[in-house]
C-alpha positions, 0 to 999 in steps of 0.5 A, spaced: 688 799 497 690 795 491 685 798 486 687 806 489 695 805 488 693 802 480 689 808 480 694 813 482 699 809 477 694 811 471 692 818 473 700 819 474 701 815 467 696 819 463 698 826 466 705 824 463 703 821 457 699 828 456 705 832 457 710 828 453 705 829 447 704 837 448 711 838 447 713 831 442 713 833 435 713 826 432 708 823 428 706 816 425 704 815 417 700 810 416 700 808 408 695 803 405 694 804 397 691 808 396 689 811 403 694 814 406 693 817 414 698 820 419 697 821 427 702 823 432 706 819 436 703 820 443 696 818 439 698 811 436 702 810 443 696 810 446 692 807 440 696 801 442 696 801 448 688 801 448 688 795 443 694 791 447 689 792 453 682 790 450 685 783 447 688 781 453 680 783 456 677 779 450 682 772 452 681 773 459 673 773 458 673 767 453 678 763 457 673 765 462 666 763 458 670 756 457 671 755 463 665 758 467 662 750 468 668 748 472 668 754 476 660 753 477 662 745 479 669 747 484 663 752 487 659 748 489 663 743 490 666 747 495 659 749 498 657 741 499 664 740 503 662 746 508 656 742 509 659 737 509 664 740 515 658 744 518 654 737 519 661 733 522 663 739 527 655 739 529 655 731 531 661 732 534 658 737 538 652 732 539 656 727 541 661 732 546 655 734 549 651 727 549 646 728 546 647 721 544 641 720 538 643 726 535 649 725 535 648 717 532 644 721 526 648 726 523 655 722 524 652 715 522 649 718 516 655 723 514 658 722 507 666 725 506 673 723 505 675 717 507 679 719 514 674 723 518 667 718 515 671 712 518 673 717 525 665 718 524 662 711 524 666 710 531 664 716 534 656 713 531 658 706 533 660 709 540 653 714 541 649 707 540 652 704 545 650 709 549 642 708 547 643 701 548 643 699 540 646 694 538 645 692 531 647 700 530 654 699 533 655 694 529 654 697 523 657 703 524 663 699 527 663 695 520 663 702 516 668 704 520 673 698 519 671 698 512 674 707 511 681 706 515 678 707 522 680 699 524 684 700 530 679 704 533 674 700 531 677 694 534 679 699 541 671 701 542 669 694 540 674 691 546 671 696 551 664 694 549 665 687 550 669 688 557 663 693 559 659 687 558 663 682 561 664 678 555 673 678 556 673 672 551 670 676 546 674 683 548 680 678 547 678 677 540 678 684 538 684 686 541 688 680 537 686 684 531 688 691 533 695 689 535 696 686 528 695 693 527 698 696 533 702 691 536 705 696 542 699 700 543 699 702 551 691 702 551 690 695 547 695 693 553 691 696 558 684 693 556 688 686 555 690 686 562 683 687 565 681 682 559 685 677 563 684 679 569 676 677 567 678 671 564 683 668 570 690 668 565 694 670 571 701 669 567 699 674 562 698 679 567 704 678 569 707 679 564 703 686 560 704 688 568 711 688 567 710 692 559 705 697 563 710 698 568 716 699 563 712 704 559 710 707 565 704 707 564 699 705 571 700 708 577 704 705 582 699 704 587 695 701 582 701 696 579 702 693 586 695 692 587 695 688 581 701 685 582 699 683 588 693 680 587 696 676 580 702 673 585 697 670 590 692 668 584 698 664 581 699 661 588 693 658 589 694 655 582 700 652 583 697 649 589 698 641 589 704 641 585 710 641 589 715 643 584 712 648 581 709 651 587 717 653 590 719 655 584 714 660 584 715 662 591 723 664 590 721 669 584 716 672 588 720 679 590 722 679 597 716 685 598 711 681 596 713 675 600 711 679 606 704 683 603 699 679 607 695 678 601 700 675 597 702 671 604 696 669 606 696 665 599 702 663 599 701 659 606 694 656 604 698 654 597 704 650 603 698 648 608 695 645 602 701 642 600 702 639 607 709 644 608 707 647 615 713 648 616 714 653 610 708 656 611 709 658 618 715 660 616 711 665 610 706 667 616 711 669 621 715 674 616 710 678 614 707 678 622 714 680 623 713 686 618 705 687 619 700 685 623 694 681 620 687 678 623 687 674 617 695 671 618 693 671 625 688 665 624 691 661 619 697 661 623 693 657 628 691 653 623 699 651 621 702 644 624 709 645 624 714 640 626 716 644 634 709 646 636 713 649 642 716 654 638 710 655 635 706 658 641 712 661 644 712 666 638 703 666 638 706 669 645 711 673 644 706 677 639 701 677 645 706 681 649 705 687 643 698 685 642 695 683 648 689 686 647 688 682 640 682 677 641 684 673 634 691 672 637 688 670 643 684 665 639 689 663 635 693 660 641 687 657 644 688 653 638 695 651 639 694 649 645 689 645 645 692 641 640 698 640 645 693 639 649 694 644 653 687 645 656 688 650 662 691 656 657 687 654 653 680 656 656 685 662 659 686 665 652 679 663 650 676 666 657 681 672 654 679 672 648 671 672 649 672 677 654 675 682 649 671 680 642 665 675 644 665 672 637 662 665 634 668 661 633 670 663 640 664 660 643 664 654 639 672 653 641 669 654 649 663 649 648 668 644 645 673 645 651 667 644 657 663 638 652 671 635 654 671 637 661 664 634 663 659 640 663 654 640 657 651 645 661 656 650 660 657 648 652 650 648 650 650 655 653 656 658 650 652 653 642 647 658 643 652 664 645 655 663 638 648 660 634 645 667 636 652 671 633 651 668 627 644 670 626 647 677 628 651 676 622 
């Protein structure tokens, strides 16, 4: 369209040109002793014009002979770089695809700007370990921290390690990455199951918290792990008095109630002789929900009022009356109050409901007590043969 209009505009200026010079009556002498010659104006215009035109050409044309070798070189430079990026795109579609060895070839051989060879080599790092080949990942990942790519160099590395479960190396790699991204919310994220792996309870407490702030776990995902970071650090703390208490009093009040984290928690106390406190710790969360396993540890506490103890083990019976554990649970405090008529009433309950290996055992101790062996070695057996069954 461009080359039509600069048509129409020189056809235009020709057919005035000529019209001018029709009617023009003006002429041009040109001396140079002893020649002399004389032309009309519209003819040395046009002369002029053509020289002006034609010496513009020339120097277009030498300036383009001189730089004709660089334009030669930006072209095929050009050409490499489309290379280049056509090899890039196809690993990265190797890799998308996974088509993982195809993916490590073109990518961990791939020569280009610093930026994109260092993303490359991560990439390549990661096809390897895919395939299983090590010594390749490593070398890739050296590459790729050596062209700019070091924080995710440093990311796929800790992966790597927690895949393995090597969290002590993965701890390592995440060091370094946050001595380039200090608030990174996956180094936080992959740090937090390092120290899970490695049993650094206090830690993962703390990331929860920066997590949580960021909003970056799910709810239900952050209060499960809280809840287990709370009855690990528990049962850490068992054996130091002081230290455990003082734990206990920053537990939020939901937690205090969660059977997981009670059940540490009243093991930490019993462990520590505080039955009374640990009773205190179980009966408040059966208060809020009912638990076998609180159940069972319940009839383990030996608190200071037994009476009181069995007095509730039976205001729970009247909600639960058809729970086996409680009934055996109560069997247990009753014996040890030397109660032994409730007792064989809840064990007889008890098996009558659930037929288990701890009940039968609890009856053949109760029978050995009363004078019938026979009736005791049946019920060993009884619970001999449940634990096979098991």
């Amino acid at each position: 369209m461009r080359w039509l209009v600069s048509l129409l505009i020189i056809v235009v200026l020709a057919v005035a040109l000529a019209m001018a010079g029709r009617y023009d009556p003006g002429y041009v002498v040109l001396v140079y002793p002893p020649w002399r010659a004389e032309i009309s104006f519209i003819s040395f215009v046009m002369i002029l014009v053509v020289l002006v035109v034609s010496g513009v050409l020339l120097l277009r044309l030498a300036a383009l002979t001189l730089n004709l070798p660089s334009i030669v070189r930006a072209q095929r430079e050009r050409r490499a770089a489309a290379r280049r990026d056509e090899n890039f795109v196809g690993g990265l579609r190797a890799y998308v695809e996974c088509r993982y060895q195809d993916a490590e070839q073109a990518l961990g051989q791939w020569q280009g700007d610093a930026p994109r060879l260092g993303l490359a080599r991560v990439l390549a790092a990661r096809a390897a370990q895919e395939m299983r080949a090590l010594p390749q990942r490593e070398r890739h990942l050296r590459d790729a921290a050596e062209h700019g790519s070091g924080l995710a160099a440093q990311l796929f590395e800790a992966e790597a390690r927690l895949d393995a479960k090597d969290a002590v190396a993965a701890l390592a790699a995440i060091n370094r990455a946050k001595g380039i991204a200090p608030q990174h919310t996956a180094l936080l994220r992959l740090e937090l199951k390092a120290r899970q792996m490695t049993g650094q309870w206090d830690e993962v407490e703390r990331l929860l918290d920066a997590l949580t702030r960021s909003n970056a776990l799910e709810s239900g995902v952050a209060a499960q792990m809280r809840r287990m970071a709370y009855a690990e650090n528990l049962k850490r703390r068992a054996g130091d008095n002081r230290s455990l208490l003082e734990y206990w009093k920053k537990i939020p009040a939901d937690f205090k109630v969660d059977p997981w984290v009670a059940r540490a928690a009243a093991r930490a106390f019993l462990q520590d002789g505080h039955h009374d406190t640990a009773l205190d710790v179980l009966e408040a969360a059966l208060n809020r929900s009912w638990h076998e396993d609180l159940v069972a540890l319940y009839g383990e506490a030996r608190g200071s009022n037994p009476v009181r103890q069995i007095e509730q083990a039976e205001r729970w019976l009247h909600a639960h009356p058809r729970d086996a554990q409680l009934l055996l649970t109560l069997a247990q405090l009753c014996s040890a109050q030397q109660l032994w008529g409730k007792a064989q009433s809840y064990l007889e309950a008890s098996l009558a409901i659930a037929a288990s290996a701890e009940g039968h055992i609890r009856m053949a101790e109760l029978k050995t007590r009363s004078g019938q062996p026979g009736e005791a070695c049946q019920h060993y057996q009884k619970a001999l043969a449940l634990c096979r069954e098991e």
